[in-house]
N, C-alpha and C positions, 0 to 999 in steps of 0.2 A: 266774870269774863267767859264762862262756858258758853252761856246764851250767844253770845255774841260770836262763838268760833262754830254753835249749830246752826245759825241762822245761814253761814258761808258755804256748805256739803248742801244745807236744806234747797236752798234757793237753785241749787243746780240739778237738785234730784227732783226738783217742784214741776220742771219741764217733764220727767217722766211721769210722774205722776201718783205713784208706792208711796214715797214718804209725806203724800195728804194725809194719807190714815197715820200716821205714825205724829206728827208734827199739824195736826187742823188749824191749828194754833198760829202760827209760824205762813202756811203757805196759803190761808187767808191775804195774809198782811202782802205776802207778792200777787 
């Protein structure tokens, strides 16, 4: 269930652009 509540902070932080490096993984997939 974690993945799933980082993917919801990730996705909005993906627009700024900081949490690529942290999450490459993750803001690929957006």
């Amino acid at each position: 269930m974690a993945e799933r509540v980082e993917t919801r902070p990730i996705s909005t932080l993906s627009s700024c652009g900081p949490p690529s490096k942290r999450y490459p993984t993750k803001t690929v997939h957006t």
